[in-house]
DOMARRO-549375 format. One record per residue (C-alpha): residue number from 1; residue in one letter; chain; y, z, x. Coordinates in pm, 1 decimal, always signed. Last residue first. Example, Ala and Ser with C-alpha at 12.3 -4.5 7.8 and 13.67 -1.06 7.14 Angstrom:
ATOM  pos  code  unit        py        pz        px
ATOM    2     S     A    -106.0    +714.0   +1367.0
ATOM    1     A     A    -450.0    +780.0   +1230.0
//
This chain:
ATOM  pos  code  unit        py        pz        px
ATOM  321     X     A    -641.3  -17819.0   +2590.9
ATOM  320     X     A   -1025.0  -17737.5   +2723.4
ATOM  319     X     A   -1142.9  -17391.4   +2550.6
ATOM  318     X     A   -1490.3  -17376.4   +2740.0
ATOM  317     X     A   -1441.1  -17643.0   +3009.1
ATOM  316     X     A   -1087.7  -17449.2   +3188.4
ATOM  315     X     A   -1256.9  -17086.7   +2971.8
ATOM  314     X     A   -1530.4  -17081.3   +3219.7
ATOM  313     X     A   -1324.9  -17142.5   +3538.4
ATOM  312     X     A   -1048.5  -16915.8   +3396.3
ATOM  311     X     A   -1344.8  -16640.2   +3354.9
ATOM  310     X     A   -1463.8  -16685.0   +3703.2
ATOM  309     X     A   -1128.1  -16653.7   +3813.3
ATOM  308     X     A   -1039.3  -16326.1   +3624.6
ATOM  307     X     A   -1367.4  -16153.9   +3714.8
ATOM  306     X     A   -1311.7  -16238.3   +4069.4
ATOM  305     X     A    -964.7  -16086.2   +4066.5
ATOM  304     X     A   -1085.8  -15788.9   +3816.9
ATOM  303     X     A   -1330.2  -15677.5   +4119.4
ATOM  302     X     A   -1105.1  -15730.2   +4416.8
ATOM  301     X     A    -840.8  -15491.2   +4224.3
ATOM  300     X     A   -1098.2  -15234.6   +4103.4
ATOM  299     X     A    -846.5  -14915.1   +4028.4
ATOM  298     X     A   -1039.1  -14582.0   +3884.4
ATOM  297     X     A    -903.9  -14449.8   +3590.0
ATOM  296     X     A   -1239.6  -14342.3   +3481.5
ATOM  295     X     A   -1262.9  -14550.3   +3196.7
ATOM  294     X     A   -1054.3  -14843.8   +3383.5
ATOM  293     X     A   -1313.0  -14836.6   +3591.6
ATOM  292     X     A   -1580.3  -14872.5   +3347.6
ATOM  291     X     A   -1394.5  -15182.6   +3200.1
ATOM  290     X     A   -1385.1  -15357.6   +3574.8
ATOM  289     X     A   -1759.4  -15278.8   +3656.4
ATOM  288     X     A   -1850.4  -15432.0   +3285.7
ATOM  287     X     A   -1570.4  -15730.1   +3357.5
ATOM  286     X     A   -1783.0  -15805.1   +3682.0
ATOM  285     X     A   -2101.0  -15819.4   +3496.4
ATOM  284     X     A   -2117.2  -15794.2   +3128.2
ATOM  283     X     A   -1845.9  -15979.7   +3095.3
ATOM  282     X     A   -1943.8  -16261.7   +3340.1
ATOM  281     X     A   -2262.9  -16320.6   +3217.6
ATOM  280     X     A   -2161.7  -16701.7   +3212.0
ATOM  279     X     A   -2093.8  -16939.9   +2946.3
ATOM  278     X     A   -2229.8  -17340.4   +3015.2
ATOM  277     X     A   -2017.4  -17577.2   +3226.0
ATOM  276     X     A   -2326.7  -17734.5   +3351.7
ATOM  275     X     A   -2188.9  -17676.9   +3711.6
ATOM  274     X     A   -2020.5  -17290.9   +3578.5
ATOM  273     X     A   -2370.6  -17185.7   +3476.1
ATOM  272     X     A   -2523.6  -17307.3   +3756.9
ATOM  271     X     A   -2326.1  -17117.1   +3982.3
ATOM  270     X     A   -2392.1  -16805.7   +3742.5
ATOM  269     X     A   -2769.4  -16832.7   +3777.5
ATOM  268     X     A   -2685.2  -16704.4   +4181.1
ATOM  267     X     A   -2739.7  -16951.6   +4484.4
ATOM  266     X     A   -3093.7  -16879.8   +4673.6
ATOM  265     X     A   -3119.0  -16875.9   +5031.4
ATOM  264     X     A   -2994.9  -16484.8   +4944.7
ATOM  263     X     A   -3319.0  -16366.3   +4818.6
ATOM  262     X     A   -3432.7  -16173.3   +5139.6
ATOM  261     X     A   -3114.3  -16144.7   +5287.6
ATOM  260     X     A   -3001.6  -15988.0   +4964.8
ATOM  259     X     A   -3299.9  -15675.2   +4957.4
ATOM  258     X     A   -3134.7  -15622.0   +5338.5
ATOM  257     X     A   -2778.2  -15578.7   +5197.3
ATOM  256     X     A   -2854.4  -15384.9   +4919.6
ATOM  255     X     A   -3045.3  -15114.0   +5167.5
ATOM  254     X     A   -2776.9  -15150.0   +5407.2
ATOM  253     X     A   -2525.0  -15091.3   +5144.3
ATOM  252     X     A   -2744.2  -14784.1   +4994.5
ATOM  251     X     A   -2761.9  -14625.4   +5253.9
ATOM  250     X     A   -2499.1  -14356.1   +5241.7
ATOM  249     X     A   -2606.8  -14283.7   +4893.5
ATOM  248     X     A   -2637.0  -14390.1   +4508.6
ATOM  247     X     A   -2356.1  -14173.2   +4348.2
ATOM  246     X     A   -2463.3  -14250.6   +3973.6
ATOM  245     X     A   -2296.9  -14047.2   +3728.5
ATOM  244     X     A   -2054.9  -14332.9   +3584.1
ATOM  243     X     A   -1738.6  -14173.3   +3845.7
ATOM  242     X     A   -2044.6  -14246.8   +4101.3
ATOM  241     X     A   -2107.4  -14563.1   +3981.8
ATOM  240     X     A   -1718.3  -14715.4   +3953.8
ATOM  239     X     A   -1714.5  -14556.9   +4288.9
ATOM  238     X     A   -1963.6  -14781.5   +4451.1
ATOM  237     X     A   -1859.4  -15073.4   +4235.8
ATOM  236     X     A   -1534.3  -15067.0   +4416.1
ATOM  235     X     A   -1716.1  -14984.8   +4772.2
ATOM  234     X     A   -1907.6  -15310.7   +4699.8
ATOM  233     X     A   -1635.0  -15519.2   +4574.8
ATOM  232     X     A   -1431.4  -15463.4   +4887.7
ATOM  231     X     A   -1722.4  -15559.7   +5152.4
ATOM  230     X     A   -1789.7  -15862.5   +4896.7
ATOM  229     X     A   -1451.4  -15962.5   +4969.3
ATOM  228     X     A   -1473.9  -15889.8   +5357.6
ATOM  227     X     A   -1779.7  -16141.9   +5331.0
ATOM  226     X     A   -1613.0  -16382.0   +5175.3
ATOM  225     X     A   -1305.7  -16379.6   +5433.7
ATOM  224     X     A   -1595.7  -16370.7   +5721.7
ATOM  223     X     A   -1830.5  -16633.8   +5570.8
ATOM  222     X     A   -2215.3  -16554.9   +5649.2
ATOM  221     X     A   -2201.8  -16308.0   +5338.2
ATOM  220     X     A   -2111.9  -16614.0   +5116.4
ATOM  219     X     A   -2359.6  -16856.9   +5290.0
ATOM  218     X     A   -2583.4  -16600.6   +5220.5
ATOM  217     X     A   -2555.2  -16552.9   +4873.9
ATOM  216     X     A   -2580.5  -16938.0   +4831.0
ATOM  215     X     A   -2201.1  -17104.5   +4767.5
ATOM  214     X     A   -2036.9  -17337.5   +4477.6
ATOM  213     X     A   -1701.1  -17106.4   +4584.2
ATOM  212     X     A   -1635.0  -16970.9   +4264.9
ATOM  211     X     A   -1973.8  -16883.3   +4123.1
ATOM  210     X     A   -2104.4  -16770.5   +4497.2
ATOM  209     X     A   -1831.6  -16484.3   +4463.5
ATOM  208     X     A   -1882.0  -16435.6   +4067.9
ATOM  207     X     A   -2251.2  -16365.9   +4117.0
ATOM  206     X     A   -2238.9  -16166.7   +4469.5
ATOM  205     X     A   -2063.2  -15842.1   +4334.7
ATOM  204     X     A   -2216.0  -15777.7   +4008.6
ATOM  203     X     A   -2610.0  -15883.4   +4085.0
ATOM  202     X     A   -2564.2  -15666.2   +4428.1
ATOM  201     X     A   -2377.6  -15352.6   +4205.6
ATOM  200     X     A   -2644.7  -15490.2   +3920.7
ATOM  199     X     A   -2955.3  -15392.9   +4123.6
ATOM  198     X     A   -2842.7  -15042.6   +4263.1
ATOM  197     X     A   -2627.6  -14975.5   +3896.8
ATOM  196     X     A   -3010.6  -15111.6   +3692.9
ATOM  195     X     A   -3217.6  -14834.1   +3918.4
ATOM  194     X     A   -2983.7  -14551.8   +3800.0
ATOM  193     X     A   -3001.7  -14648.4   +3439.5
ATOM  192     X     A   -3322.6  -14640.4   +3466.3
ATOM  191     X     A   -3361.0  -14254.6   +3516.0
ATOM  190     X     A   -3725.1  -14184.7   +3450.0
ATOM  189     X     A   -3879.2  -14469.5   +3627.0
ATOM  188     X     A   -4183.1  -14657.1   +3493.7
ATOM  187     X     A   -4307.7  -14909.4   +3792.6
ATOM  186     X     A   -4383.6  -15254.5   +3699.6
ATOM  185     X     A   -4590.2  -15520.3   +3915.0
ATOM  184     X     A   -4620.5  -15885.5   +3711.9
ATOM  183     X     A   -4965.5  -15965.5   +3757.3
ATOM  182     X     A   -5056.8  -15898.0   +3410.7
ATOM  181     X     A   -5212.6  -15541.8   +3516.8
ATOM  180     X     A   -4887.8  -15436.6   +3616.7
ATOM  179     X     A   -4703.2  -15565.3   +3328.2
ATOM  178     X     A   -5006.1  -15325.3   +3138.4
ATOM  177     X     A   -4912.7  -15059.3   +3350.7
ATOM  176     X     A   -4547.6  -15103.3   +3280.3
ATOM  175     X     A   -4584.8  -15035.6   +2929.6
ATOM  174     X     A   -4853.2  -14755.4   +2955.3
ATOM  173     X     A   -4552.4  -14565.3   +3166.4
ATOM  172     X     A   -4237.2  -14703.9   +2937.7
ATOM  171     X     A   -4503.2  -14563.4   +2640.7
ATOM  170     X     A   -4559.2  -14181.2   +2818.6
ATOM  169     X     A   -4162.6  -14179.5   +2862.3
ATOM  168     X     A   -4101.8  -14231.5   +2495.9
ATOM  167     X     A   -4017.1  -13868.4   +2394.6
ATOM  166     X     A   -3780.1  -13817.8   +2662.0
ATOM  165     X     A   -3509.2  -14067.1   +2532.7
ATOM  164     X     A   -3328.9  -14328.6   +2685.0
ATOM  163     X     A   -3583.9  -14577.5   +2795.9
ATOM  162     X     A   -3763.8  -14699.2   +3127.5
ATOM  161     X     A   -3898.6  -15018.7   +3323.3
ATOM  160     X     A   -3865.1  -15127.5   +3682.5
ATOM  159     X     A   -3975.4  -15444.9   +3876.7
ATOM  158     X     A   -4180.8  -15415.2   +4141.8
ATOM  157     X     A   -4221.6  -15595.8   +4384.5
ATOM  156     X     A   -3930.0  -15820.3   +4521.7
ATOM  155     X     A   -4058.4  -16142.7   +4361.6
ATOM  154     X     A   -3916.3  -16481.1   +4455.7
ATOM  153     X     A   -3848.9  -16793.2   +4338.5
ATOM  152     X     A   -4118.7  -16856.8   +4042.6
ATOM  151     X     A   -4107.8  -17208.4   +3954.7
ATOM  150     X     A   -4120.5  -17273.4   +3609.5
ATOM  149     X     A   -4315.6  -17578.3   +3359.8
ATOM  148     X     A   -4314.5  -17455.5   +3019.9
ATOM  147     X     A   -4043.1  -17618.5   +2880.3
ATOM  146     X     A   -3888.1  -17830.9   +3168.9
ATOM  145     X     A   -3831.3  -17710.8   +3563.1
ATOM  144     X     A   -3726.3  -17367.3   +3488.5
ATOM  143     X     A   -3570.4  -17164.6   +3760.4
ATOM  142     X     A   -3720.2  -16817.0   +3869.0
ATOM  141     X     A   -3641.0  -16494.0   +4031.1
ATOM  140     X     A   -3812.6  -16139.5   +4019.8
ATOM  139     X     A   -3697.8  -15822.7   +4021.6
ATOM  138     X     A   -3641.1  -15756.7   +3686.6
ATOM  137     X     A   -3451.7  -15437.9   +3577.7
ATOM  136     X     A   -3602.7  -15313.3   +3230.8
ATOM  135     X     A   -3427.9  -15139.0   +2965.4
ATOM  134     X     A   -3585.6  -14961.1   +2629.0
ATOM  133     X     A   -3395.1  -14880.4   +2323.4
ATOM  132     X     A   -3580.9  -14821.6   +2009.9
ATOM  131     X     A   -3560.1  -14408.8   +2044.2
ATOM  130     X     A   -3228.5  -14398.3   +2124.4
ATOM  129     X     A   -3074.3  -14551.0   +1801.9
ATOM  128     X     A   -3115.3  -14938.4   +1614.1
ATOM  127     X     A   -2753.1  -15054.0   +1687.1
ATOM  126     X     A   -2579.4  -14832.1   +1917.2
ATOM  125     X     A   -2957.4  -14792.6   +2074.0
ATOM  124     X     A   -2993.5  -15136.2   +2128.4
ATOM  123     X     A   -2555.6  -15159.0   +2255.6
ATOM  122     X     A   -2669.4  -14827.4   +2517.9
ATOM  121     X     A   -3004.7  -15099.2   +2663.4
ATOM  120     X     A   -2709.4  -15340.4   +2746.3
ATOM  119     X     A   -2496.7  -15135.1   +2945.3
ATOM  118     X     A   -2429.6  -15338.3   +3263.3
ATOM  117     X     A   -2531.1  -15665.4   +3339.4
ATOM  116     X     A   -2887.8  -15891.6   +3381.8
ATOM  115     X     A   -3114.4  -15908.0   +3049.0
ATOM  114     X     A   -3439.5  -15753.5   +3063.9
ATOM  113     X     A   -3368.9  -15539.0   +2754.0
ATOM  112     X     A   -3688.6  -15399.2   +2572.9
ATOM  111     X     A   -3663.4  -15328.0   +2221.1
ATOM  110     X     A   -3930.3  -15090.5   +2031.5
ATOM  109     X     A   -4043.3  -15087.5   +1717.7
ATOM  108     X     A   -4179.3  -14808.9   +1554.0
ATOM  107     X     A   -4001.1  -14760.8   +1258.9
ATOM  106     X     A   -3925.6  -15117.9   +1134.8
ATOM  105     X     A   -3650.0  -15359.4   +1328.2
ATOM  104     X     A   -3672.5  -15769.9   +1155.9
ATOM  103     X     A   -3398.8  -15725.2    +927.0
ATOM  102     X     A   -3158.2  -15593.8   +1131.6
ATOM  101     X     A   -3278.2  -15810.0   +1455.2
ATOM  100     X     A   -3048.8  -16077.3   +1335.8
ATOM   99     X     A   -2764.4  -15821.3   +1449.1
ATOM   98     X     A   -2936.4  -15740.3   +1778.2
ATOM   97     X     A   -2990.8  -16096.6   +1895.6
ATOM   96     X     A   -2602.7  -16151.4   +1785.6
ATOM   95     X     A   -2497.6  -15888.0   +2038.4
ATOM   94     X     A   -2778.1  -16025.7   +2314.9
ATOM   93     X     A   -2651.4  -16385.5   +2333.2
ATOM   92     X     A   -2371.4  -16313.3   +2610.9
ATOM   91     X     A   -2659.0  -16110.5   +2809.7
ATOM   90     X     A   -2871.1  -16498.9   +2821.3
ATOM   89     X     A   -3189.8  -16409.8   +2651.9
ATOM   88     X     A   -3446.1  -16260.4   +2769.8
ATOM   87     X     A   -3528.0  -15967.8   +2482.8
ATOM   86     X     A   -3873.6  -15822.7   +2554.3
ATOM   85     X     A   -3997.4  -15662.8   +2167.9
ATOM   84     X     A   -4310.9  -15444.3   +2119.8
ATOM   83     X     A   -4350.6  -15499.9   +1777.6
ATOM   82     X     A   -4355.6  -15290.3   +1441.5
ATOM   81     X     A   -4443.5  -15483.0   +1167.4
ATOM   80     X     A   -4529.0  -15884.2   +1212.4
ATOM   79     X     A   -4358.6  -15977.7    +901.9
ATOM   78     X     A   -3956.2  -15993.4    +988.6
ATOM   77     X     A   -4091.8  -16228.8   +1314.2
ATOM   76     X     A   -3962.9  -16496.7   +1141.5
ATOM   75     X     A   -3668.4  -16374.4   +1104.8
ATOM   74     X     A   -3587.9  -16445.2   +1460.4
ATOM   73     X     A   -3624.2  -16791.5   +1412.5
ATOM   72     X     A   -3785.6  -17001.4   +1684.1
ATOM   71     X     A   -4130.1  -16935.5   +1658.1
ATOM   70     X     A   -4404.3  -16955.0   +1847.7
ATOM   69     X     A   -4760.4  -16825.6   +1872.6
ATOM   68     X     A   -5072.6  -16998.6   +2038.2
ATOM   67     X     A   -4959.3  -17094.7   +2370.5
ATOM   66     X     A   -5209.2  -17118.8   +2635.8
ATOM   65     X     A   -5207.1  -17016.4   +2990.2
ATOM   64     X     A   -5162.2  -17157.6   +3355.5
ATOM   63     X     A   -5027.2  -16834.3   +3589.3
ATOM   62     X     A   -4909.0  -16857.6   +3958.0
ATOM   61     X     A   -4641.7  -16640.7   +4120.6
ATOM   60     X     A   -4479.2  -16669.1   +4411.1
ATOM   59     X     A   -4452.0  -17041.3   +4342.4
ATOM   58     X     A   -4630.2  -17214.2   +4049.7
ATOM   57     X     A   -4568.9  -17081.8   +3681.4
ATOM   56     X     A   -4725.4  -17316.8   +3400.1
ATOM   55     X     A   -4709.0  -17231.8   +3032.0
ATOM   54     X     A   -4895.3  -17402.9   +2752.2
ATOM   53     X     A   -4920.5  -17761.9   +2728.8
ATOM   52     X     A   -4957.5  -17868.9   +2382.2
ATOM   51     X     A   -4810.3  -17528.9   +2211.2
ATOM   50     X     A   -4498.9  -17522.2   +2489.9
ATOM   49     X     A   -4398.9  -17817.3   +2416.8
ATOM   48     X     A   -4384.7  -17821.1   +1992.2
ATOM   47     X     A   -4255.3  -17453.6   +2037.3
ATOM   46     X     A   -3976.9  -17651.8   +2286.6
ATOM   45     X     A   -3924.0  -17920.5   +2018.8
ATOM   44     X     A   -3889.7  -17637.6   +1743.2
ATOM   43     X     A   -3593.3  -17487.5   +1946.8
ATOM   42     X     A   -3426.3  -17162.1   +1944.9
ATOM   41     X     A   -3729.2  -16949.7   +2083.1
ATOM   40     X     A   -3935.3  -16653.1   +2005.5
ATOM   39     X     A   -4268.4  -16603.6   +2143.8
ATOM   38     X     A   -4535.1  -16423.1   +1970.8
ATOM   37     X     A   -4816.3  -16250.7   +2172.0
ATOM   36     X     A   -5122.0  -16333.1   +2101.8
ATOM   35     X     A   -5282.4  -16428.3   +2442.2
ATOM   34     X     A   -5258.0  -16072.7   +2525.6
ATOM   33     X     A   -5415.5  -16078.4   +2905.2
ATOM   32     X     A   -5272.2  -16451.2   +3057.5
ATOM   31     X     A   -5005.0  -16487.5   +2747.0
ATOM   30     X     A   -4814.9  -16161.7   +2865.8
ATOM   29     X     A   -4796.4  -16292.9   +3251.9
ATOM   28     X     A   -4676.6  -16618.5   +3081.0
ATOM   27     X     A   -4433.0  -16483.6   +2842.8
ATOM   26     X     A   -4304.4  -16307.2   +3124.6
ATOM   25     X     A   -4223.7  -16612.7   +3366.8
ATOM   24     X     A   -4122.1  -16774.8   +3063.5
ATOM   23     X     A   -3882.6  -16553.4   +2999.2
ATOM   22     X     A   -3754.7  -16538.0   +3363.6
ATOM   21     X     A   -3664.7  -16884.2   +3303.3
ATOM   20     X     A   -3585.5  -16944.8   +2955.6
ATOM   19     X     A   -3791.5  -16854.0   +2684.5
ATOM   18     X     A   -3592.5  -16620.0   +2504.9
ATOM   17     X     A   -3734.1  -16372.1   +2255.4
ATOM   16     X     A   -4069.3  -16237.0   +2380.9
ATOM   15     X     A   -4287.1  -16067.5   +2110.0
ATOM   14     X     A   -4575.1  -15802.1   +2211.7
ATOM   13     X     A   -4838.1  -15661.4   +1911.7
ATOM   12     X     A   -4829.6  -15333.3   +1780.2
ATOM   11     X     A   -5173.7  -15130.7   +1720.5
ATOM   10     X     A   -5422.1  -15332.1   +1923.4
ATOM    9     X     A   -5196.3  -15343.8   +2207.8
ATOM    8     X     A   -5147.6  -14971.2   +2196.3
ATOM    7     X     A   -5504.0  -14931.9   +2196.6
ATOM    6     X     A   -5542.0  -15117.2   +2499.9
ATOM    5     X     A   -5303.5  -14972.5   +2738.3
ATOM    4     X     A   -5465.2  -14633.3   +2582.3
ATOM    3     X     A   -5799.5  -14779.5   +2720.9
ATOM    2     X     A   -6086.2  -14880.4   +2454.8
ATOM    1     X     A   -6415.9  -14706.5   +2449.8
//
């Protein structure tokens, strides 16, 4: 007699589109109990990779598995029926995801944002309505090596899943069970939204500080002027969440505070994005805090003056004269 975690896999297989880091990571858990699910790439070479070596994670996590599915055109996908969908792409990518996704989308699918930012899981449902959108805040950290060879940074267990309508509550549960069964701990919370304002107010506040000054989280937190920055940026995004619905406590600082001193050796995605002169997440992180507060009326000087650098950084090797 099958399990309800198994019946659903029976009925709608999973699809991962974005093989980067954390990805990979998930592809990987996926691959090590549902070795068909479909991942989604932009590269032929790295389906080529991936197919003759498979997926290695070493670290804090450890998983060897085979790839048998890969494709690296979204399309491609447009015959599989309904899927259960991760999308790990970069945030900037996630608009044209969605619009390729048009043709792909069929009653019962469902579309599961990992991505870091603000308000990602509300542009799924703008496009494809409540009852697609699904939004997961990882807690996990990983850099990629090559194609299919990651190290897994850290894990601050668990990670949390959840979507926007009532209805699918039962599916966000069986959904994190099976992560949990993968290895990769997921709790289903009703409120996600709630859960992605505690992670993002860190994510938001410490990515464009440690962009700017080439810095680890806590080299930034160990440096008094930083430090009374991040101070700033924290009661900023504090009130930005509360005017949003979300007034997340007395102790929440400390509680921030302590989950960065565990991660904090590490310097934030967004440094590297500015040292390989890539685009950042920076709209959908700092200039998601400073758009909300303009909603509300709410002033987030420190806020739009590291949003403003980090996007005259990106726009000096971007849009070069």
């Amino acid at each position: 007699m099958h399990s309800k975690k198994e019946e659903m896999m029976e009925r709608q297989k999973i699809a991962v589109v974005g093989i980067g880091a954390i990805g990979s990571v998930l592809a990987a858990a996926l691959l090590s109990k549902y070795p068909d699910t479909i991942l989604v790439g932009h590269r032929p070479e790295t389906g080529e990779a991936l197919r003759q070596k498979g997926i290695q994670v070493s670290g804090v996590m450890n998983y060897q598995v085979s790839v048998r599915n890969y494709v690296h055109a979204i399309r491609d996908l447009k015959s599989e029926g309904p899927l259960i969908m991760f999308i790990c792409s970069k945030t900037f990518h996630l608009e044209n995801i969605l619009k390729e996704l048009q043709d792909v989308v069929v009653p019962g699918t469902k579309i599961i944002s990992t991505h870091n930012g603000l308000g990602t899981e509300d542009l799924i449902a703008e496009q494809f309505g409540e009852d697609t959108a699904f939004r997961m805040s990882m807690n996990y950290g990983a850099a990629i090596k090559s194609p299919g060879d990651v190290a897994a940074t850290f894990f601050n267990r668990p990670n949390h899943i959840g979507c926007l309508t009532r209805d699918n509550r039962e599916l966000a549960s069986r959904i994190a069970a099976l992560l949990t069964d993968c290895g990769l701990d997921t709790q289903s919370v009703d409120d996600i939204k709630r859960f992605v304002w505690q992670k993002m107010i860190m994510k938001c506040t410490m990515a464009s500080i440690c962009a700017v000054t080439n810095r680890t989280i806590r080299e930034c937190l160990g440096v008094p002027s930083l430090r009374e920055i991040a101070d700033a940026c924290f009661q900023e995004a504090l009130s930005v969440a509360k005017a949003e619905g979300y007034d997340l406590g007395q102790d929440y600082l400390n509680q921030a505070l302590g989950y960065l001193d565990k991660v904090g050796q590490h310097k934030d995605s967004m440094c590297f994005d500015i040292e390989n002169h890539t685009r950042t997440e920076i709209d959908f992180l700092g200039g998601k805090v400073v758009a909300y507060g303009r909603k509300h009326g709410l002033k987030t000087p420190y806020y739009k003056t590291m949003t403003n650098l980090v996007s005259a950084m990106e726009d000096a090797y971007l849009n070069p004269s």
